[in-house]
Every structure is written in structure tokens, then in C-alpha cells.
mmCIF entry with sequence, helices, sheets and N, C-alpha, C, O atoms, coordinates in Angstrom:
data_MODEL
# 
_entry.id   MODEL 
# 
_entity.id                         1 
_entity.type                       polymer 
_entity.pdbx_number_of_molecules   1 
# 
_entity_poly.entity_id                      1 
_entity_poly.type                           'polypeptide(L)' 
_entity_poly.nstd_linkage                   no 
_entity_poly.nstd_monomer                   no 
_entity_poly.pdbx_seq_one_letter_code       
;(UNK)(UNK)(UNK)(UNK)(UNK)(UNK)(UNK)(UNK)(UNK)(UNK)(UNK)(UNK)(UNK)(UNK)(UNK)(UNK)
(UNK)(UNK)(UNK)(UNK)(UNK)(UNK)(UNK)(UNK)(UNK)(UNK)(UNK)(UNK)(UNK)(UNK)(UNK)(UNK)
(UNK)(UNK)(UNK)(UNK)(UNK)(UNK)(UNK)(UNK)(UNK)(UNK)(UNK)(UNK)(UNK)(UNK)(UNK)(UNK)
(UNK)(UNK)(UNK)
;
_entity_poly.pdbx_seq_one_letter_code_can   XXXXXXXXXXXXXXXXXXXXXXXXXXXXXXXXXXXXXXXXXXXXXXXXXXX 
_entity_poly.pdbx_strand_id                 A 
# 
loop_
_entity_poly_seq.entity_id 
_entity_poly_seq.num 
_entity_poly_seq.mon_id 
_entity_poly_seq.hetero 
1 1  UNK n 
1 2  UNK n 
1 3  UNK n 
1 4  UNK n 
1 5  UNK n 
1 6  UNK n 
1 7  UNK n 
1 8  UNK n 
1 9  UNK n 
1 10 UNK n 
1 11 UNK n 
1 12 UNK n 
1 13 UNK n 
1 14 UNK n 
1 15 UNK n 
1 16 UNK n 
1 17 UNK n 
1 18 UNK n 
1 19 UNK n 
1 20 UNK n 
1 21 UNK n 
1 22 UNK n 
1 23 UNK n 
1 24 UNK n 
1 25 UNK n 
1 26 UNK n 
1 27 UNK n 
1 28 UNK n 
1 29 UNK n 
1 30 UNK n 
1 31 UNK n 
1 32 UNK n 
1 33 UNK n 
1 34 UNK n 
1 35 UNK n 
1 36 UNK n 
1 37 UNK n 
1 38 UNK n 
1 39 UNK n 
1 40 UNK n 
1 41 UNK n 
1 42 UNK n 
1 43 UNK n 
1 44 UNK n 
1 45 UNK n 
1 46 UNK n 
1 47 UNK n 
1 48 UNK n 
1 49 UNK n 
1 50 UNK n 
1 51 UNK n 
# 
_struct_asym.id          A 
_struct_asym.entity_id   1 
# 
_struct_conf.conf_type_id            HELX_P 
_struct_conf.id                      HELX_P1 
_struct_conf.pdbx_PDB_helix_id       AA1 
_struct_conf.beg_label_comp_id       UNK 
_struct_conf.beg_label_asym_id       A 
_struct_conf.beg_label_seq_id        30 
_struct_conf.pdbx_beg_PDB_ins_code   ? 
_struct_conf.end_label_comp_id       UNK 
_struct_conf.end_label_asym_id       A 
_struct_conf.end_label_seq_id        49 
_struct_conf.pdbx_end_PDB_ins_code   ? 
_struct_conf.beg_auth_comp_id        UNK 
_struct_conf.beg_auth_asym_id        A 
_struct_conf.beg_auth_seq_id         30 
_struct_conf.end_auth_comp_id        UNK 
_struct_conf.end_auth_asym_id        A 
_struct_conf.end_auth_seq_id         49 
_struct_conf.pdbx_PDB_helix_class    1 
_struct_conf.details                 ? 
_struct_conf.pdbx_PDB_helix_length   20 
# 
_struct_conf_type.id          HELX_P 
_struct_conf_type.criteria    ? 
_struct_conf_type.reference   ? 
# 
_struct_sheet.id               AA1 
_struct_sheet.type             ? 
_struct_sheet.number_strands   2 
_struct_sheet.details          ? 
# 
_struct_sheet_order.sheet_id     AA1 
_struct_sheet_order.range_id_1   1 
_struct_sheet_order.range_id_2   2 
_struct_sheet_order.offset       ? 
_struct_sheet_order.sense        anti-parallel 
# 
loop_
_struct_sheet_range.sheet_id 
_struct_sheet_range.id 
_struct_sheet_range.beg_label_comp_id 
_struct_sheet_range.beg_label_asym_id 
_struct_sheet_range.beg_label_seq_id 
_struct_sheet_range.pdbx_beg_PDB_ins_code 
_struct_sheet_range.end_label_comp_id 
_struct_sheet_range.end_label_asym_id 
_struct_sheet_range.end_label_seq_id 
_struct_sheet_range.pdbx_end_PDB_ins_code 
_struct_sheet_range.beg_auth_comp_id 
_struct_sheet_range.beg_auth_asym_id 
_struct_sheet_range.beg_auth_seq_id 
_struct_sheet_range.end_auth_comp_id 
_struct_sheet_range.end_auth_asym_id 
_struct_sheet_range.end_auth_seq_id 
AA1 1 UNK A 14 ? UNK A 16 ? UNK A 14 UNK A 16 
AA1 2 UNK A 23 ? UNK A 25 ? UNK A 23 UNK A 25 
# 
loop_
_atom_site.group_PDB 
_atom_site.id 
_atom_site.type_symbol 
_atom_site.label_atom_id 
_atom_site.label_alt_id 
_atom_site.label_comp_id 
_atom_site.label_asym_id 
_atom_site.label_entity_id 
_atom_site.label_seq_id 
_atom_site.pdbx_PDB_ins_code 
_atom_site.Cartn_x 
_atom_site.Cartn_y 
_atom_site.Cartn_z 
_atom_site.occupancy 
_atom_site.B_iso_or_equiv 
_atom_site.pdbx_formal_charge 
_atom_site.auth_seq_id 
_atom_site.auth_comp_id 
_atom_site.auth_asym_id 
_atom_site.auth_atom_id 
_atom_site.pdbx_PDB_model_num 
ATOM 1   N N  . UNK A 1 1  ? -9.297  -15.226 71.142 1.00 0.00 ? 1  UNK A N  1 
ATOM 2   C CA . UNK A 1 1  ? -8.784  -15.951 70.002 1.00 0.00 ? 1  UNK A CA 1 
ATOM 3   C C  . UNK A 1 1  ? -9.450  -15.414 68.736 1.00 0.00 ? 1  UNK A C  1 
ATOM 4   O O  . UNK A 1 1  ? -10.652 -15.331 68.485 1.00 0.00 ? 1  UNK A O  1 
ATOM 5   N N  . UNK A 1 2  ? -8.482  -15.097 68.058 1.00 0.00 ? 2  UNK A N  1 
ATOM 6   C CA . UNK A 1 2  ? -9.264  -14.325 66.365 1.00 0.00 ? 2  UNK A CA 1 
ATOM 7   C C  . UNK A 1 2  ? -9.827  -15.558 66.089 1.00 0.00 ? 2  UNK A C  1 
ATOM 8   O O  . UNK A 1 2  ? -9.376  -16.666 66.380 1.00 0.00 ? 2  UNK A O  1 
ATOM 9   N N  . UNK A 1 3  ? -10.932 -15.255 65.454 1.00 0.00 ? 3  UNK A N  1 
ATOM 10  C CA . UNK A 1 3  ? -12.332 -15.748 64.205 1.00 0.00 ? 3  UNK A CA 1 
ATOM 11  C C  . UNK A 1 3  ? -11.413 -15.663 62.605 1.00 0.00 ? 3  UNK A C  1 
ATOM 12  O O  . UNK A 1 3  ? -10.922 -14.677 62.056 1.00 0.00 ? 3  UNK A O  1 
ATOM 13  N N  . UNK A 1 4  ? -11.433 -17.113 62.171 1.00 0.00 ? 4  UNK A N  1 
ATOM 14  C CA . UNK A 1 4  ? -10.698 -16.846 60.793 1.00 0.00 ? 4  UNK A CA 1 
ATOM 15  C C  . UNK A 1 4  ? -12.346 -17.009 60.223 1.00 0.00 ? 4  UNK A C  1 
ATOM 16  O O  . UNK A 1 4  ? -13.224 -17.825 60.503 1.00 0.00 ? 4  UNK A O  1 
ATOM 17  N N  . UNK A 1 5  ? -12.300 -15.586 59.105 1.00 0.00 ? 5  UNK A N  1 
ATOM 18  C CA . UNK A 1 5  ? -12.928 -15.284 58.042 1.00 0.00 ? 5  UNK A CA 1 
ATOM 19  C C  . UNK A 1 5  ? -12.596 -15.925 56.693 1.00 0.00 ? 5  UNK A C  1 
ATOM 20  O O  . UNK A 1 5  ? -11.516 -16.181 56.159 1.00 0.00 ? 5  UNK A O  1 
ATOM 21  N N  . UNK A 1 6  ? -14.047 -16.129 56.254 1.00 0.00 ? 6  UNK A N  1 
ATOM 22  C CA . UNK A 1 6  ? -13.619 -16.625 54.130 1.00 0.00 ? 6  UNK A CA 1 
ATOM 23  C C  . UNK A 1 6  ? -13.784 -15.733 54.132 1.00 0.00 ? 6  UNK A C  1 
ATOM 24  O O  . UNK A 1 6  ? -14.459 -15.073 54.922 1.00 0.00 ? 6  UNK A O  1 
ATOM 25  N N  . UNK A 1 7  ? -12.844 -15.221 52.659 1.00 0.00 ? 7  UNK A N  1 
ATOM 26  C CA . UNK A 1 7  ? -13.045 -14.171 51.854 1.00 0.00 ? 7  UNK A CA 1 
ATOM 27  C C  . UNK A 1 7  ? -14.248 -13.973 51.543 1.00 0.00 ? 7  UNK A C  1 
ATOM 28  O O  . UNK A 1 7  ? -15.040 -14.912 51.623 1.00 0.00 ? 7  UNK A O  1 
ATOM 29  N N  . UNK A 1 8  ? -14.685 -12.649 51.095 1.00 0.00 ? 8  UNK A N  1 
ATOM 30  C CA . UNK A 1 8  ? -16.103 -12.443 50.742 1.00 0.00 ? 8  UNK A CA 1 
ATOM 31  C C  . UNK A 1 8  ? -16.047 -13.053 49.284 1.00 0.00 ? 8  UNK A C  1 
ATOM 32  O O  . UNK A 1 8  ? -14.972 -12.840 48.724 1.00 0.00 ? 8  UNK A O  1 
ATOM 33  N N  . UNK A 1 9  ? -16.897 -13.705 48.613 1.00 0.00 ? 9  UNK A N  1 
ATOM 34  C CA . UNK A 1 9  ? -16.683 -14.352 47.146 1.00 0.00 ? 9  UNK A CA 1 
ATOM 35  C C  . UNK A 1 9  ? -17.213 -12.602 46.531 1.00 0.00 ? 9  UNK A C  1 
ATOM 36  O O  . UNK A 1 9  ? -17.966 -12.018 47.311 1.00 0.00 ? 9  UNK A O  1 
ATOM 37  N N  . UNK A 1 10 ? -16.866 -11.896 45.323 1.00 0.00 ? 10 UNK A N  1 
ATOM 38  C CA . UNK A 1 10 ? -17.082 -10.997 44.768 1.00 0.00 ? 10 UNK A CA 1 
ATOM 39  C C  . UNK A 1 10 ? -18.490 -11.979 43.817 1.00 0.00 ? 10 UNK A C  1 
ATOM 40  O O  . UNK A 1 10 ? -18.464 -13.141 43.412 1.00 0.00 ? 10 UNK A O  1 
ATOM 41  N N  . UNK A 1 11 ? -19.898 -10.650 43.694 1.00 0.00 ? 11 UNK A N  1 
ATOM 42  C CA . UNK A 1 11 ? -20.476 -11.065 42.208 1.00 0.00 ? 11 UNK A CA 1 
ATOM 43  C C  . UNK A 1 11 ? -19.537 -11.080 41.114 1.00 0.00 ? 11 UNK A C  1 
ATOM 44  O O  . UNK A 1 11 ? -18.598 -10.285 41.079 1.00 0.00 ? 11 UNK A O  1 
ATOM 45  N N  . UNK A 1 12 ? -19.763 -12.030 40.129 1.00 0.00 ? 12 UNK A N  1 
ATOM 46  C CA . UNK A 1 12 ? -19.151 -11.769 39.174 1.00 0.00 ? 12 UNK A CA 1 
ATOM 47  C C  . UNK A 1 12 ? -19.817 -10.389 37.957 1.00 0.00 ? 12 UNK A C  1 
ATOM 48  O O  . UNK A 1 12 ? -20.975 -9.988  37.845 1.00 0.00 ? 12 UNK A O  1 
ATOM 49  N N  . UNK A 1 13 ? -18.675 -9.985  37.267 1.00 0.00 ? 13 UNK A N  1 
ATOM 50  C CA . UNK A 1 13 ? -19.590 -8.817  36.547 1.00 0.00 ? 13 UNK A CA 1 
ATOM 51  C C  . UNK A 1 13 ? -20.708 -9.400  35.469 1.00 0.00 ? 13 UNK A C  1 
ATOM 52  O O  . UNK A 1 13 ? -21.844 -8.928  35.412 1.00 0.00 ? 13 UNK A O  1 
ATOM 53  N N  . UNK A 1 14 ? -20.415 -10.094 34.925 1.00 0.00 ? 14 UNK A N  1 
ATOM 54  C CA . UNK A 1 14 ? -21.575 -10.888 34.158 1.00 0.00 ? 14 UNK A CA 1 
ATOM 55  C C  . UNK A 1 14 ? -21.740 -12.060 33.960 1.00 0.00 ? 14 UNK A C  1 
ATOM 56  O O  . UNK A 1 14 ? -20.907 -12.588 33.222 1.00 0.00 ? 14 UNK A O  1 
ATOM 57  N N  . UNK A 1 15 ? -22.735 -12.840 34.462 1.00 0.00 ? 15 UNK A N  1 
ATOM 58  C CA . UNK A 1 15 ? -23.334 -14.123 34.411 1.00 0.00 ? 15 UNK A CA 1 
ATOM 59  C C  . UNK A 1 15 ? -23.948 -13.801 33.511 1.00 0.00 ? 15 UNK A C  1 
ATOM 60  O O  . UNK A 1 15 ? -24.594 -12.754 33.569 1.00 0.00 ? 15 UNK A O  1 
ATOM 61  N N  . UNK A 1 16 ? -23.955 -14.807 32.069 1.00 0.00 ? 16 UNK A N  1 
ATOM 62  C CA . UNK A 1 16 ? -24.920 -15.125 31.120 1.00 0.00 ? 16 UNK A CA 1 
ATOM 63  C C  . UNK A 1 16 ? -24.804 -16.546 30.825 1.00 0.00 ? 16 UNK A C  1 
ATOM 64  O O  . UNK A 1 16 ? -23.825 -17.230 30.529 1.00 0.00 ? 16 UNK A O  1 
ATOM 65  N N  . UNK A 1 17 ? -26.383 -16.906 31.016 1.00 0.00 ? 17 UNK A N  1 
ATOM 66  C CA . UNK A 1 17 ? -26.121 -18.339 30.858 1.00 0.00 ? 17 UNK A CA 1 
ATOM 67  C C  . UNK A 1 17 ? -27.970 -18.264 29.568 1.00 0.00 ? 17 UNK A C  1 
ATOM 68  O O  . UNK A 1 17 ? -29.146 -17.918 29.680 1.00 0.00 ? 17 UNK A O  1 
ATOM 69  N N  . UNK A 1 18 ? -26.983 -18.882 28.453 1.00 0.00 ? 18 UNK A N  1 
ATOM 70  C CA . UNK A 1 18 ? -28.253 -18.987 27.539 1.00 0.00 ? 18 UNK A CA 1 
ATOM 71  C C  . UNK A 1 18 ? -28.269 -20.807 27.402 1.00 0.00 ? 18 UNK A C  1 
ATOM 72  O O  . UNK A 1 18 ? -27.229 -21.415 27.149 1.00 0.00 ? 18 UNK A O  1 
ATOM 73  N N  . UNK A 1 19 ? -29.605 -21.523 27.612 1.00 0.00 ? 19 UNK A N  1 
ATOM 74  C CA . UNK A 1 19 ? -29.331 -22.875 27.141 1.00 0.00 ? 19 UNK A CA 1 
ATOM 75  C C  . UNK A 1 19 ? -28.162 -23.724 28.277 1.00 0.00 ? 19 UNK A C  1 
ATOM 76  O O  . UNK A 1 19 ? -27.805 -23.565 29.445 1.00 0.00 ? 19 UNK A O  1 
ATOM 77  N N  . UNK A 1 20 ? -27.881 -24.580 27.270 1.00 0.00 ? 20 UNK A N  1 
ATOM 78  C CA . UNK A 1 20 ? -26.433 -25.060 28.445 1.00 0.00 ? 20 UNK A CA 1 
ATOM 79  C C  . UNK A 1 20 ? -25.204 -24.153 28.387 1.00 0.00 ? 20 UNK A C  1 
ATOM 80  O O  . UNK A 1 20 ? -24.311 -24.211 29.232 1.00 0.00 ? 20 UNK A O  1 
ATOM 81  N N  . UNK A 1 21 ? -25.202 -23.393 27.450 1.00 0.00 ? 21 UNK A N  1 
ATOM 82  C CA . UNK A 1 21 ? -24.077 -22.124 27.499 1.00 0.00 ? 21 UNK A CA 1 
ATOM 83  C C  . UNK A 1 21 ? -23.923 -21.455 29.123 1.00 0.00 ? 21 UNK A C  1 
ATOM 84  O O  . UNK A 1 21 ? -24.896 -21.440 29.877 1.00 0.00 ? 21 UNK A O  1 
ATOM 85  N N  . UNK A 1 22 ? -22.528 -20.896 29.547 1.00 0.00 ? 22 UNK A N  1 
ATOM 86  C CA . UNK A 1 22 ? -22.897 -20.448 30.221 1.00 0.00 ? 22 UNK A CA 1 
ATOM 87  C C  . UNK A 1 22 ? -21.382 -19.203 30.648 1.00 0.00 ? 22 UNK A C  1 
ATOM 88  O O  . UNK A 1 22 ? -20.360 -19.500 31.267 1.00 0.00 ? 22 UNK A O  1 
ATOM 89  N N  . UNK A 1 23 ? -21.604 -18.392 30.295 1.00 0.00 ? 23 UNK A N  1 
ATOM 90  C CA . UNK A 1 23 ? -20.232 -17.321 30.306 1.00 0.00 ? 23 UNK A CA 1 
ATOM 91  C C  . UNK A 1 23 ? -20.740 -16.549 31.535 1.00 0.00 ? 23 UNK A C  1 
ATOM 92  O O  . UNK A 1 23 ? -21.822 -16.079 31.885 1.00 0.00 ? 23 UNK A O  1 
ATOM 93  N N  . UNK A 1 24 ? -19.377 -16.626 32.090 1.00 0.00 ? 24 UNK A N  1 
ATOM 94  C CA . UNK A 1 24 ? -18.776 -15.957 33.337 1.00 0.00 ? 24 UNK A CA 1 
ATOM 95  C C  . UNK A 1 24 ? -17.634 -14.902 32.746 1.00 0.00 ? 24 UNK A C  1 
ATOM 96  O O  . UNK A 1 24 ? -16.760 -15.302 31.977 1.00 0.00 ? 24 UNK A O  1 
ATOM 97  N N  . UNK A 1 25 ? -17.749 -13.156 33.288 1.00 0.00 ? 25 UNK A N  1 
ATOM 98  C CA . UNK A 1 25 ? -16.850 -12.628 33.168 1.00 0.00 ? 25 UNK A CA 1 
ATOM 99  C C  . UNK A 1 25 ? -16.627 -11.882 34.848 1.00 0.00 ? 25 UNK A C  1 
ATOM 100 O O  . UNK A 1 25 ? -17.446 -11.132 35.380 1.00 0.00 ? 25 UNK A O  1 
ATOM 101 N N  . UNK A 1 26 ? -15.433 -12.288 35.392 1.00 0.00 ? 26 UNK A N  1 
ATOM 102 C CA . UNK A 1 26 ? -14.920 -12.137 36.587 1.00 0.00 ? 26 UNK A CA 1 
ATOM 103 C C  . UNK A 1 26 ? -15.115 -10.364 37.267 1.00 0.00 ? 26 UNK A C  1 
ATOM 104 O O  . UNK A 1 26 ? -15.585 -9.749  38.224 1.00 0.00 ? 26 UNK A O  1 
ATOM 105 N N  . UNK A 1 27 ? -14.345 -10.161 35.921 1.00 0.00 ? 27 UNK A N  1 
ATOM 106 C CA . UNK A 1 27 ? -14.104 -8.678  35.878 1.00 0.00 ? 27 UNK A CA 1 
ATOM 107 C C  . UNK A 1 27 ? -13.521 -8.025  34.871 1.00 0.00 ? 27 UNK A C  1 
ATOM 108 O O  . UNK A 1 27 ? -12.944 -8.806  34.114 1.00 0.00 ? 27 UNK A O  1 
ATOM 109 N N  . UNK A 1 28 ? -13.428 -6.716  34.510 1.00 0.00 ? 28 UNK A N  1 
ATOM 110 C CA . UNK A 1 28 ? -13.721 -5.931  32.972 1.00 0.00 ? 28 UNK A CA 1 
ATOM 111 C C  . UNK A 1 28 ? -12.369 -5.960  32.629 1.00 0.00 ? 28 UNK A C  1 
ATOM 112 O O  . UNK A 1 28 ? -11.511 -5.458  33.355 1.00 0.00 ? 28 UNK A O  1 
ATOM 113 N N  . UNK A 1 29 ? -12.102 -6.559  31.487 1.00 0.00 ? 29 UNK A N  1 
ATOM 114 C CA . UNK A 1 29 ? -10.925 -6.502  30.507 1.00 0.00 ? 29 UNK A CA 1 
ATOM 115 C C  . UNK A 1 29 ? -10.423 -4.943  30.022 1.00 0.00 ? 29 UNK A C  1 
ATOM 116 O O  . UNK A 1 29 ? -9.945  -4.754  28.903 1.00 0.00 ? 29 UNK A O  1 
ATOM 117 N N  . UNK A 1 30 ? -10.543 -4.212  30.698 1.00 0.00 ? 30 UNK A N  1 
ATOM 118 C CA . UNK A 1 30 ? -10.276 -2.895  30.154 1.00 0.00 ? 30 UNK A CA 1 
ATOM 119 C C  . UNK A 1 30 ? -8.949  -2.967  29.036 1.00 0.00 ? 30 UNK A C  1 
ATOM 120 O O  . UNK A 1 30 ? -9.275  -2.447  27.969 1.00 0.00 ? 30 UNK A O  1 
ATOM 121 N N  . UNK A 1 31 ? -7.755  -3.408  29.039 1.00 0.00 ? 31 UNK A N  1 
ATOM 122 C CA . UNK A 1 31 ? -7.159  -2.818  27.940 1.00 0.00 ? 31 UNK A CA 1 
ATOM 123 C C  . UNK A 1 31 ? -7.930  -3.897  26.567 1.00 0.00 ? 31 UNK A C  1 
ATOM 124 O O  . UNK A 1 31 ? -7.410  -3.828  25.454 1.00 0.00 ? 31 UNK A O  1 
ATOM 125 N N  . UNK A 1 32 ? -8.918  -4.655  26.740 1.00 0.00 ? 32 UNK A N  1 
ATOM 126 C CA . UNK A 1 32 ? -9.334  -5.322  25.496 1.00 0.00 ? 32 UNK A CA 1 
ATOM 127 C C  . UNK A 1 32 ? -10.312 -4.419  25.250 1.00 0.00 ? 32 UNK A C  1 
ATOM 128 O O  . UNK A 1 32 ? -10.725 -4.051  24.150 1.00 0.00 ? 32 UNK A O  1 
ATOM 129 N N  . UNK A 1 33 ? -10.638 -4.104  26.250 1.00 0.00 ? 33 UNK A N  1 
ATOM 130 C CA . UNK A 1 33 ? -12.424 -2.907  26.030 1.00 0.00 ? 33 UNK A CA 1 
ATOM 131 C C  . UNK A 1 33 ? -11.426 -1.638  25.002 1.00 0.00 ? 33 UNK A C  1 
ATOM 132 O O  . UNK A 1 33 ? -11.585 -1.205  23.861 1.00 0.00 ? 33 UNK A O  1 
ATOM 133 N N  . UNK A 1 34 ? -10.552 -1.410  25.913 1.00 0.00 ? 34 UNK A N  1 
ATOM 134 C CA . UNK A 1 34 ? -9.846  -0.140  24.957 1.00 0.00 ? 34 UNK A CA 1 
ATOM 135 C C  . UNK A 1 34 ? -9.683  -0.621  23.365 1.00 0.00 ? 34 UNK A C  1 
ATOM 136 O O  . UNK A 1 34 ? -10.295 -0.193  22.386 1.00 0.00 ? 34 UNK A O  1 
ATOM 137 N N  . UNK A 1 35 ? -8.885  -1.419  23.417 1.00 0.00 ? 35 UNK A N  1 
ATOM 138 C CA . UNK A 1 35 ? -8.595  -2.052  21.948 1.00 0.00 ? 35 UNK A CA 1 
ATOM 139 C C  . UNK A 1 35 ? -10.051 -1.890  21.307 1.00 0.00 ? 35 UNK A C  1 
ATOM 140 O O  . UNK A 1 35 ? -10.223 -0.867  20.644 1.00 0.00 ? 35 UNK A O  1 
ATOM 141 N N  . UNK A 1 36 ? -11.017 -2.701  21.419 1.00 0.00 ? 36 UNK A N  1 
ATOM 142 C CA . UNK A 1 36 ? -12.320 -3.010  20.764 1.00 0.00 ? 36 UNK A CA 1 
ATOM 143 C C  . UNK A 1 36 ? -13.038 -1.828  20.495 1.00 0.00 ? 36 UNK A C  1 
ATOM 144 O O  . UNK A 1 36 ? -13.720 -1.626  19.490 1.00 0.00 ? 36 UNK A O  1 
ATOM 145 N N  . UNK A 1 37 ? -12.812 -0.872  21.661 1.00 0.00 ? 37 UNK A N  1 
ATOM 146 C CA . UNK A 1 37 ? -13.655 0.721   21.388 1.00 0.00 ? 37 UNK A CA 1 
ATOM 147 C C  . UNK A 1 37 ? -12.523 1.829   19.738 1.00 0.00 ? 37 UNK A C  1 
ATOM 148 O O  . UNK A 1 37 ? -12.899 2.428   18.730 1.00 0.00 ? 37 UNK A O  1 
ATOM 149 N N  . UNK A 1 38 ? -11.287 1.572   20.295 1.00 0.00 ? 38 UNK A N  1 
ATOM 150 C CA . UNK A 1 38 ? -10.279 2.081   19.387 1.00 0.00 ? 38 UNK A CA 1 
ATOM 151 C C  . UNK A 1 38 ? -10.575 1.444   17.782 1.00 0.00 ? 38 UNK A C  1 
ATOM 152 O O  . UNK A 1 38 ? -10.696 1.989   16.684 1.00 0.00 ? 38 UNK A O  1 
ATOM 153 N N  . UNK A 1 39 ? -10.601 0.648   18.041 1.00 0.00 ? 39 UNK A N  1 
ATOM 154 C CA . UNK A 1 39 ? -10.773 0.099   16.348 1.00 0.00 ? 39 UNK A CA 1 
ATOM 155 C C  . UNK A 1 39 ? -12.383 0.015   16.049 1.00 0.00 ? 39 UNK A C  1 
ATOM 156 O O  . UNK A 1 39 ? -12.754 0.191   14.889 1.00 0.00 ? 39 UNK A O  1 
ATOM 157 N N  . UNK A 1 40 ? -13.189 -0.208  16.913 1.00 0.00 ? 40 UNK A N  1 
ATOM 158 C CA . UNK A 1 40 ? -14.889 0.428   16.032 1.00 0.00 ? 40 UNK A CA 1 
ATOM 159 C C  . UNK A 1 40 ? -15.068 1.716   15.898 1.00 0.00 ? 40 UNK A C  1 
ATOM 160 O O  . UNK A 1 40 ? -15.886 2.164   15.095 1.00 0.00 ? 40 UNK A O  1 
ATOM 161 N N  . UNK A 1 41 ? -14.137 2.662   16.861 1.00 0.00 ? 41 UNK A N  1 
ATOM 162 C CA . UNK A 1 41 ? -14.088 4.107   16.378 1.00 0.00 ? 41 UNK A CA 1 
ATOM 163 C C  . UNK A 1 41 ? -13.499 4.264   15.186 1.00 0.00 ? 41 UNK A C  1 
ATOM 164 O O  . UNK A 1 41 ? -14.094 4.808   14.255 1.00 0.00 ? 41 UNK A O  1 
ATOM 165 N N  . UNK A 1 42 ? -12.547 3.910   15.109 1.00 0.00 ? 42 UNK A N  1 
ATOM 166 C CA . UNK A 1 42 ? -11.818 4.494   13.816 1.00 0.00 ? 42 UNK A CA 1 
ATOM 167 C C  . UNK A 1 42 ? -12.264 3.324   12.321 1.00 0.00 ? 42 UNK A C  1 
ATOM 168 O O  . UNK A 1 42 ? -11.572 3.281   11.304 1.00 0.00 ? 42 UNK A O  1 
ATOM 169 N N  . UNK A 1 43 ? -13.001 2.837   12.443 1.00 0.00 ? 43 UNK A N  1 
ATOM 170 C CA . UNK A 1 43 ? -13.590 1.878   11.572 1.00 0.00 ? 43 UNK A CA 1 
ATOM 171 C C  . UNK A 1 43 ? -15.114 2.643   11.298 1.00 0.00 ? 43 UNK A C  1 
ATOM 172 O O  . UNK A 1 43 ? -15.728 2.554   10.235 1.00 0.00 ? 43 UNK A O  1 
ATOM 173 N N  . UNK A 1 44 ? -15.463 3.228   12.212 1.00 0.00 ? 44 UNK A N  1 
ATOM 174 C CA . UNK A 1 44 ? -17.165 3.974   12.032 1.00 0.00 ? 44 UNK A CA 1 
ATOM 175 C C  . UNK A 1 44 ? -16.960 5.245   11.457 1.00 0.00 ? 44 UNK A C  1 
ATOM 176 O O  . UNK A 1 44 ? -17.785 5.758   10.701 1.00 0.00 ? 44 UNK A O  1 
ATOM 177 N N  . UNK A 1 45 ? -15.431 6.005   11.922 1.00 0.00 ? 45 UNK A N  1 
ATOM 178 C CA . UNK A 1 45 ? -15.124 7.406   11.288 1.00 0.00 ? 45 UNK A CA 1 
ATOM 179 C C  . UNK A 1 45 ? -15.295 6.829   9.839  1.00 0.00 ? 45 UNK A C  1 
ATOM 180 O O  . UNK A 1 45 ? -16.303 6.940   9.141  1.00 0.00 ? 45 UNK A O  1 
ATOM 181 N N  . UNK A 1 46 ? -13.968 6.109   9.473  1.00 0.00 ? 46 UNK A N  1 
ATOM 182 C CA . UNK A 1 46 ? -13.921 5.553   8.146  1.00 0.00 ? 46 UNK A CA 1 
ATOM 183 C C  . UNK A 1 46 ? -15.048 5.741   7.121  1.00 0.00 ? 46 UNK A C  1 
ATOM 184 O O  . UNK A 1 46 ? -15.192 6.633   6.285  1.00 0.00 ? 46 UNK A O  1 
ATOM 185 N N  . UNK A 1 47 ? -15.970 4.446   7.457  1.00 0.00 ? 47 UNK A N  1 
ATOM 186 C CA . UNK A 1 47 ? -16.969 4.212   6.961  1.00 0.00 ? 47 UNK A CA 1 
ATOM 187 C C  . UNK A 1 47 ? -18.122 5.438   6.699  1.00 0.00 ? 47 UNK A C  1 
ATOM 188 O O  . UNK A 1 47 ? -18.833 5.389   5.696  1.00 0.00 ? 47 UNK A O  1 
ATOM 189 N N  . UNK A 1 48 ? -18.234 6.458   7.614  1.00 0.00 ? 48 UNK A N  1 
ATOM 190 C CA . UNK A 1 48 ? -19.286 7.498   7.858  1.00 0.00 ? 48 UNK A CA 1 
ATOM 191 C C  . UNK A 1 48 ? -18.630 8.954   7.118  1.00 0.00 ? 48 UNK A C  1 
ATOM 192 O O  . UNK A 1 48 ? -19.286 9.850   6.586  1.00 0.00 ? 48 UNK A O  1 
ATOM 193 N N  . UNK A 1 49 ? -17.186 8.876   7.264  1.00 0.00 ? 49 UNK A N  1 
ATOM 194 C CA . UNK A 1 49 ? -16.461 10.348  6.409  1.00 0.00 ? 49 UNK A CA 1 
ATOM 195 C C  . UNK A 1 49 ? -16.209 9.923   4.891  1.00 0.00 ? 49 UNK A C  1 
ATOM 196 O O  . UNK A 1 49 ? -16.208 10.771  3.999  1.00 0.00 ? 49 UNK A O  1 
ATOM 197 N N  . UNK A 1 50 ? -15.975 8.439   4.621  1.00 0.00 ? 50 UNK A N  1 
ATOM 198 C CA . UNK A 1 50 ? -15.978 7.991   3.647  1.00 0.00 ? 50 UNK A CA 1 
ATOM 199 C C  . UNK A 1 50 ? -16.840 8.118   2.340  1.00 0.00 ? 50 UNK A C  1 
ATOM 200 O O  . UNK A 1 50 ? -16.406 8.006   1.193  1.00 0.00 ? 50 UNK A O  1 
ATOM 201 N N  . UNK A 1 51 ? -18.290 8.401   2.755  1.00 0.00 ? 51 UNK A N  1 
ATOM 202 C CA . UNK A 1 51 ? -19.454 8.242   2.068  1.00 0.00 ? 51 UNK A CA 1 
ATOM 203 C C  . UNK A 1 51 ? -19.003 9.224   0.824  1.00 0.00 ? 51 UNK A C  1 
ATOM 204 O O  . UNK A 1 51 ? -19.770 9.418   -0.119 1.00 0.00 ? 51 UNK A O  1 
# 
């Protein structure tokens, strides 16, 4: 007779808990990571070719 298994629970990628705060991120937002890297790049060119 099969053995029913729980899923393995995954770590989450980041536990930060400051105080009673306490942020959980499951797993990496990549097209927000893209967005956020795309616009501080082209916001740091700006600012740095700008001078």
C-alpha cells in the first residue's frame, strides 16, 4: 500500500522580520527585479553622463 507524502514545504527566499514587522518573500519577482534594475540603470546613466 503506497505511503501518502506532504509536500516538502520550500524555505522561503527571504524571511525578514524586524520588530513586529515581518516580510516573507516566497520567491523572486523577476519581471519586477527586471523593471527595478531597467529603470535604476537608465536613471544612473542619466544622472552620471549628465554631469
Amino acid at each position: 500500500m503506497p505511503t501518502k507524502h506532504r509536500p516538502a514545504r520550500h524555505q522561503p527566499f527571504l524571511d525578514l522580520r524586524v520588530g513586529g514587522l515581518r516580510l516573507t518573500i516566497q520567491r523572486i519577482p523577476y519581471p519586477l527585479l527586471a523593471l527595478a534594475t531597467g529603470i535604476a540603470g537608465s536613471l544612473g546613466s542619466t544622472v552620471w553622463l549628465g554631469r
